[in-house]
C-alpha positions as CSV (number, residue, x, y, z in Angstrom):
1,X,-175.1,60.0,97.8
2,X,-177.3,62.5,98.9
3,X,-178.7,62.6,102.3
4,X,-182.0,64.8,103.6
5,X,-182.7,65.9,106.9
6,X,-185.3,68.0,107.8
7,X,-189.0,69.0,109.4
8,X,-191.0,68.2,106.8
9,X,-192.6,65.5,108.1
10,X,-193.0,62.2,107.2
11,X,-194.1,61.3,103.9
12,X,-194.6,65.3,103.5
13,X,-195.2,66.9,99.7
14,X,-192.0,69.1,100.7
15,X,-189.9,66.1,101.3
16,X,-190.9,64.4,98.7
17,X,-190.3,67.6,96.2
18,X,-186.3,67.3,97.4
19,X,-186.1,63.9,96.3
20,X,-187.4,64.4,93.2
21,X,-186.0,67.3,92.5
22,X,-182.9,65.6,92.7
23,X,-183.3,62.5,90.9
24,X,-184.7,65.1,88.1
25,X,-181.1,66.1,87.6
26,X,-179.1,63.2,88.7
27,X,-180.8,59.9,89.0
28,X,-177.5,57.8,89.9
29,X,-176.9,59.3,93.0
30,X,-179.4,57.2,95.9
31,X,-181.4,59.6,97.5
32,X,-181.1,58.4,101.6
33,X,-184.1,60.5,103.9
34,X,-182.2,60.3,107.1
35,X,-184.6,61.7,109.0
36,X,-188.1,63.9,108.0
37,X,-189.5,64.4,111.2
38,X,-186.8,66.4,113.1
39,X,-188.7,68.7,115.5
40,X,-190.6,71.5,113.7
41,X,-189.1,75.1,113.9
42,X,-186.6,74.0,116.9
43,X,-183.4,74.4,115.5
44,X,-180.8,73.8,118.3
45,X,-182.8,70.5,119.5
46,X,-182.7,69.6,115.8
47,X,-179.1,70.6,115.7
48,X,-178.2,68.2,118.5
49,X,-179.9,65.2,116.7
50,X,-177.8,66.0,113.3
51,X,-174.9,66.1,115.5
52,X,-175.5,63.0,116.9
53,X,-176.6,61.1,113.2
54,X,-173.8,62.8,111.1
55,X,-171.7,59.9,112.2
56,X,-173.6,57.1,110.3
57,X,-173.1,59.4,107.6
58,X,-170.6,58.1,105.3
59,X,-168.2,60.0,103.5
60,X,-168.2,62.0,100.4
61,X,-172.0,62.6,100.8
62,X,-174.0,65.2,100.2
63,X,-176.4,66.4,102.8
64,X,-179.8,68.7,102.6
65,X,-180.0,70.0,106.3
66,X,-183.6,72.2,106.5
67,X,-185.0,73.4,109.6
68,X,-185.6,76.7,108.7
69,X,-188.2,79.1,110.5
70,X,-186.5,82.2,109.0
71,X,-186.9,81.2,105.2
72,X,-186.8,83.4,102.9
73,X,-185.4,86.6,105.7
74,X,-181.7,87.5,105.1
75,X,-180.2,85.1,107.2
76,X,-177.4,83.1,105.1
77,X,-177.4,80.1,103.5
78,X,-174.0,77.8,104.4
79,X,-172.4,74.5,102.0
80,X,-169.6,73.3,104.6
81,X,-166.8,71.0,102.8
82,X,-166.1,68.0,105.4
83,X,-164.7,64.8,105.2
84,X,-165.1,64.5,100.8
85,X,-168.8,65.7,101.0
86,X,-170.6,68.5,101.9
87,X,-173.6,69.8,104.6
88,X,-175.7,72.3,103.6
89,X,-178.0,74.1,105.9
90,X,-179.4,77.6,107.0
91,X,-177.4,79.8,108.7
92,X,-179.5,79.5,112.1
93,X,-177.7,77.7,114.2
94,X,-178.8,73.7,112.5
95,X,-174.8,73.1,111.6
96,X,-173.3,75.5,114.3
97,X,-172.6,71.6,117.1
98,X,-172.4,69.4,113.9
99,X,-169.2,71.8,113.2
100,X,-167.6,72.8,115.8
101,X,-167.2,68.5,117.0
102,X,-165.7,67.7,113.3
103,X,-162.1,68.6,112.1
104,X,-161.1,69.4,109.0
105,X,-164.3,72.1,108.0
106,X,-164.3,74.7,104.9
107,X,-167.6,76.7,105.4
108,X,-168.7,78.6,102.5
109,X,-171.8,81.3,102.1
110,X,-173.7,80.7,99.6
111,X,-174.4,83.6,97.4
112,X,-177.9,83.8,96.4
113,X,-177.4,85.8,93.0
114,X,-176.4,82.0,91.7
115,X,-180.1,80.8,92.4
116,X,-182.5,83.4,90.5
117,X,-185.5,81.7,90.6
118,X,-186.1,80.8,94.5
119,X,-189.5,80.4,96.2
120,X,-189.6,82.8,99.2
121,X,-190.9,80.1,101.2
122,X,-189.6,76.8,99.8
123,X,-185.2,77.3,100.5
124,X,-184.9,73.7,100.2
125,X,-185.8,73.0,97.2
126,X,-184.8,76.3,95.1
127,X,-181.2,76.3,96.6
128,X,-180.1,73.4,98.2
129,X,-181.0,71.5,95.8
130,X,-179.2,72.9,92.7
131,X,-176.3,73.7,95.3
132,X,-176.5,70.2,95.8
133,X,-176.6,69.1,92.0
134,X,-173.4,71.6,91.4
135,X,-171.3,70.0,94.8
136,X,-171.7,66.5,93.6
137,X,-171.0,67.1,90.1
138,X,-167.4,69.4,91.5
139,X,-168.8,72.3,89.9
140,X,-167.2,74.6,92.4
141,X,-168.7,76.4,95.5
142,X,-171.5,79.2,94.7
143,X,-170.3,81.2,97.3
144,X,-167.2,82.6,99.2
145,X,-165.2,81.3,102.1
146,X,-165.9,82.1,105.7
147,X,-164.4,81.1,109.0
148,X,-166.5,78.3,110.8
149,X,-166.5,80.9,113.8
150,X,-169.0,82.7,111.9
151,X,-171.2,80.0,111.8
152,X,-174.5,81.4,114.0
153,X,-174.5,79.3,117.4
154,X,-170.5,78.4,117.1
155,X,-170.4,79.1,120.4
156,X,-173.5,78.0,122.1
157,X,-174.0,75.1,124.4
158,X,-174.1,71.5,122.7
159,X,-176.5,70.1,125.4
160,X,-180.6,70.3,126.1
161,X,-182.2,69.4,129.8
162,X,-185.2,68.7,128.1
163,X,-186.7,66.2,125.2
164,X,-185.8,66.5,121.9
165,X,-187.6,64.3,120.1
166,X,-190.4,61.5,120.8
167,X,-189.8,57.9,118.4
168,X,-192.5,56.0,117.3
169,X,-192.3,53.8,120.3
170,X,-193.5,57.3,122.5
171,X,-188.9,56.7,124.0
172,X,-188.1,60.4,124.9
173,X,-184.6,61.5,123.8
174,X,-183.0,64.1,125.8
175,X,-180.5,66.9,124.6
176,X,-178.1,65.2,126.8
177,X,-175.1,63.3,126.0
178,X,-175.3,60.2,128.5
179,X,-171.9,60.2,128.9
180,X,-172.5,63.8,130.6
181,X,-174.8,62.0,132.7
182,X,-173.2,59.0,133.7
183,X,-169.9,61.0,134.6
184,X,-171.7,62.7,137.1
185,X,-171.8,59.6,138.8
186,X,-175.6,59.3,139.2
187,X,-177.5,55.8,138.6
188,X,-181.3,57.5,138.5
189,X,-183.5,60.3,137.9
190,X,-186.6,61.3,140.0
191,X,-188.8,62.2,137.5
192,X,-192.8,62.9,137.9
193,X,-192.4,61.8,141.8
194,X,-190.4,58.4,140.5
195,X,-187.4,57.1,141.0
196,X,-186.0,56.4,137.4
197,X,-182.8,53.8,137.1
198,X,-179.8,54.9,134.5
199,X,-179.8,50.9,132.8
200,X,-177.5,49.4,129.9
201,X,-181.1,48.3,128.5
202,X,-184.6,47.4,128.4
203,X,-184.2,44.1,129.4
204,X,-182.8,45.7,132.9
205,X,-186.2,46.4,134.3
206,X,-189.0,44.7,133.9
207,X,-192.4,45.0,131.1
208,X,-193.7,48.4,132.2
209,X,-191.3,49.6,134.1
210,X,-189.4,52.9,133.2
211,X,-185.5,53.5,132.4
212,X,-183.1,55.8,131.6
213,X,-180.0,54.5,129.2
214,X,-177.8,55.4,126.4
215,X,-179.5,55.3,122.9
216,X,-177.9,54.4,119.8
217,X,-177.4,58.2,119.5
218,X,-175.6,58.8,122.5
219,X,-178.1,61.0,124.2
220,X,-179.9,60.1,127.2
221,X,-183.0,58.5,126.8
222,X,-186.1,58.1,128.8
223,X,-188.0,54.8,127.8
224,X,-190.7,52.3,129.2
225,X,-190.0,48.2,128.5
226,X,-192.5,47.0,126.1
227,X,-194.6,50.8,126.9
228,X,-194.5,54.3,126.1
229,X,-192.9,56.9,128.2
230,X,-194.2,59.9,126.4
231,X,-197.6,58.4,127.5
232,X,-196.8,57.3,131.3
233,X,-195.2,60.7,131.8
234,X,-197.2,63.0,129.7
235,X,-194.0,64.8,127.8
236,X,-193.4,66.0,124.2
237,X,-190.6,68.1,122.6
238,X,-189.8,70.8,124.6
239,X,-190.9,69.7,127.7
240,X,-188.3,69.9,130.8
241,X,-186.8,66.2,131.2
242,X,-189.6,65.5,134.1
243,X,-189.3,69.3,135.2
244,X,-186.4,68.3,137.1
245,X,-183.5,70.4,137.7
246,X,-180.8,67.7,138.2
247,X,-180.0,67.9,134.8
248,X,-179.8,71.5,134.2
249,X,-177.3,71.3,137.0
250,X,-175.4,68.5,136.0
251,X,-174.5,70.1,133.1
252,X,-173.4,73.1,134.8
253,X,-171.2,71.2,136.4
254,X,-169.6,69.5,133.5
């Protein structure tokens, strides 16, 4: 199986150019688009989502990671062995938490001599994809061993204070592991001048009413009951969970 994440956007001509770039090659495979509308150019809030979805990932599969601002500069390219299949990604940072919270890793470089003809602005397609093809087929690594401490980001913080990504329901996810939050002990937020409750789920509060819980991620999650928070609060990626501190200590803390 291969398995594509990446900033393309949904239903994008680039996405759509992996996928059939792979079933060109290898059309018994399935072809599973995880996710297409990670947040554009921000790699450690997309890295934090990967993180989070590698674990519905099953094993032995191959996976197309692209969020990748610096295409085509000299920053490396990575194919890291885990579990019977393989991640590819940019070396920016995108597999850096994904990496160091699995056991068991063989990160290779991938030598770019093996791919000669490669689009300066298209990575995705021109070398993860025939990396891919040559992986699932156990053609052998184009590349050479390196030690996952190299990885860019190995050691940089696995949290965000601030949203991540906004679902199609406008539900704000936050970099934040809830279990960070709800060790801290708290049971609400004041965001925006309102008191928010940390709930099990929608049904806790009533229609309208905002809540914080514990997606199906893991991550803290700012949410309205039958609404849309990114509309009652007026937030998008990037944006400080509610421009509150509490967070941003809390995880100081932890």
């Amino acid at each position: 199986m291969y398995v594509l994440f990446n900033d393309f956007g949904i239903g994008s001509l680039y996405a759509n150019q992996l996928e059939l770039s792979l079933r060109a090659v290898d059309n018994h495979r399935p072809v599973v688009t995880l996710m297409s509308d990670a947040p554009a150019f921000r790699i450690r809030a997309a890295a934090i989502l990967l993180r989070s979805l590698y674990r519905v990932i099953p094993q032995g599969a191959v996976v197309l990671a692209v969020v990748d601002p610096g295409v085509g500069t000299s920053r490396g390219m990575l194919a890291i062995e885990h579990s019977g299949g393989w991640l590819l990604a940019p070396d920016n940072g995108l597999a850096a938490i994904a990496a160091r919270e699995f056991k068991g890793l063989t990160p290779w470089r991938l030598d770019m001599r093996q791919f000669p003809d490669v689009s300066a602005s298209f990575h995705g397609r021109d070398v993860f994809v025939p990396a891919a093809l040559m992986l699932a087929r156990g053609a052998g690594v184009p590349g050479s061993r390196i030690y996952v401490e190299e990885l860019l980001g190995w050691r940089g913080p696995s949290e965000m204070a601030e949203v991540i990504y906004v679902d199609p329901f406008g539900n704000l996810f936050s970099g934040v592991r809830a279990a960070c939050f709800a060790g801290s002990g708290k049971v609400s937020l004041t965001i925006a001048g309102r008191e928010i409750p940390f709930v099990r789920t929608f049904g806790d509060v009533d229609p309208g009413e905002p809540l914080l819980y514990e997606n199906s991620l893991g991550l803290l999650e700012l949410a309205v009951n039958q609404g849309s928070a990114a509309e009652m609060f007026g937030l998008t990626v990037g944006d400080p969970l509610g421009g509150c501190p509490r967070i941003e200590s809390l995880l100081r803390k932890s």
